[in-house]
N, C-alpha and C positions, 0 to 999 in steps of 0.2 A: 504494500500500500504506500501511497507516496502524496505530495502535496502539489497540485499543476496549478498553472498559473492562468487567472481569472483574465477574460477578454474583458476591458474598458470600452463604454461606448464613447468615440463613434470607434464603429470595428464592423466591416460589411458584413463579416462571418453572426454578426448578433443580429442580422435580421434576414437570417437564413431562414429556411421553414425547414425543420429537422426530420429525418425518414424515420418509417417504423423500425421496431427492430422482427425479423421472422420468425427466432427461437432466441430466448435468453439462455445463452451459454456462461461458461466459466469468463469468459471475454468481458462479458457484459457486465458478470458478478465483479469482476477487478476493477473494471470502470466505475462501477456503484460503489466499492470501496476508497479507491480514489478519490471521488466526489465526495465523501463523505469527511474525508480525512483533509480537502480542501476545502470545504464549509465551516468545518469547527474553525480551523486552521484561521480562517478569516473572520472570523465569529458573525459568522449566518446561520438562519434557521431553512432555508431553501437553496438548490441550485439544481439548474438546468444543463444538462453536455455538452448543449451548445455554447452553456458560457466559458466552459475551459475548450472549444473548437472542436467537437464533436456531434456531429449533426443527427443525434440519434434521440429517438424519441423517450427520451429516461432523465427522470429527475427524481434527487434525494431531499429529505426533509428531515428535522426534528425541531419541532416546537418547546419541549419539553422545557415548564420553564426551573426546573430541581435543579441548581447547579451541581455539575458531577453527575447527574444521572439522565446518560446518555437513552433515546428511544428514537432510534432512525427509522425512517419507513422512507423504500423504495416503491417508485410507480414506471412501470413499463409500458409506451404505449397508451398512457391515460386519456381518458374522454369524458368529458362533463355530460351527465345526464339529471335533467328534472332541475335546473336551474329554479330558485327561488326567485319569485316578483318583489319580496321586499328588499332593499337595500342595503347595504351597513357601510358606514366607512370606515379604515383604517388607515394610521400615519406610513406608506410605505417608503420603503429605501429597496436597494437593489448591490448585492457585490459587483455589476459592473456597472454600475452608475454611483459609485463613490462619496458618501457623505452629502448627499443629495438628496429630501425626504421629500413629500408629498402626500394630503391625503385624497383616496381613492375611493369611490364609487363602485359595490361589485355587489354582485346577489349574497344573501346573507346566510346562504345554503345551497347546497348543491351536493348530489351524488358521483362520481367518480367511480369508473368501472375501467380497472389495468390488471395487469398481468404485477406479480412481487418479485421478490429476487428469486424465488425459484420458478418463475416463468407458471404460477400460479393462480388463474383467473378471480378477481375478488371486487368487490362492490364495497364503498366505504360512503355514508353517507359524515357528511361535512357540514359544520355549519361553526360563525366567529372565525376567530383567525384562520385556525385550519383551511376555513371553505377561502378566505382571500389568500391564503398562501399557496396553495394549490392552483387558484385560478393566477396571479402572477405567475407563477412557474410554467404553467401550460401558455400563459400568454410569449412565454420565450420560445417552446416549441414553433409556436406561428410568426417568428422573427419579430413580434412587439414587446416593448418594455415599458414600462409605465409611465414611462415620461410621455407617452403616445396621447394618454391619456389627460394630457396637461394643452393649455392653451400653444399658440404656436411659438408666442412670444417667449412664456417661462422656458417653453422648452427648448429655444435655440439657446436662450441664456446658459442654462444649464449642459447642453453642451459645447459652447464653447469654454465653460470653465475647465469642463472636461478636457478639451483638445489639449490643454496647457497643462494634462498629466502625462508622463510618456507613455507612448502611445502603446494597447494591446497589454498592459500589466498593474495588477496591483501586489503591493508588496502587503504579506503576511505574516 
């Protein structure tokens, strides 16, 4: 397991639209562990493969807010089903959008049907953080980050603060 380095936006590779994967193999397993071990590493609670340049449909998460007590969950290939009409927002930030927050507009629930780390089909219904973490993180699969979500103005701002990090890396 190792610690890879998070893509900064702007970065073309972060608004890529990520492929499925066929079968979750050992391959994928070491990716997941990776990502996992680059999320703490940067002290995040989500991340997507396409943020460390992997255009594959898998993102790792743990919310857990116990310090020291680690509870990751893997999603392989995730799809939002049953979307909630009510609302909620949350102050989000993003590891490749750097010290940058915003708050967010997203259903206040939502079901999620993916394959786990053992390429094991499973339905988690979601709602609070969870359901906004999950829908950011899916929103990187479709090459959007939250900053999408912000007017045009905040959001060139914000990237241009960005451009004057070097470019493609955050240090951990």
């Amino acid at each position: 397991m190792s610690v890879k380095t998070i893509l900064i936006e702007p970065n073309k590779l972060l608004r890529e639209i990520s492929k499925p994967v066929i079968e979750v193999g050992i391959e994928d397993q070491k990716l997941m562990d990776d990502m996992l071990d680059t999320m703490y590493a940067a002290k995040g609670i989500g991340l997507a493969a396409i943020q460390i340049g992997i255009p594959k449909r898998i993102i790792v998460m743990d919310i857990s807010k116990v310090e020291n007590k680690k509870e990751p969950m893997h999603f392989v290939n995730p799809t939002i089903k049953n979307k909630n009409l009510v609302k909620s927002t949350y102050e989000e930030g993003c590891l490749s959008v750097p010290n940058q927050f915003a708050e967010i507009d997203r259903p206040s629930k939502c079901e999620v049907e993916y394959l786990d780390y053992n390429g094991k089909k499973q339905l988690l219904k979601t709602e609070g953080l969870l359901a906004t973490c999950i829908q950011h993180e899916m929103d990187h699969l479709e090459g959007i980050l939250f900053i999408d979500y912000l007017s045009k103005l905040k959001k060139s701002m914000i990237i241009k603060k960005l451009s004057k990090i070097k470019p493609s890396r955050i240090i951990v």
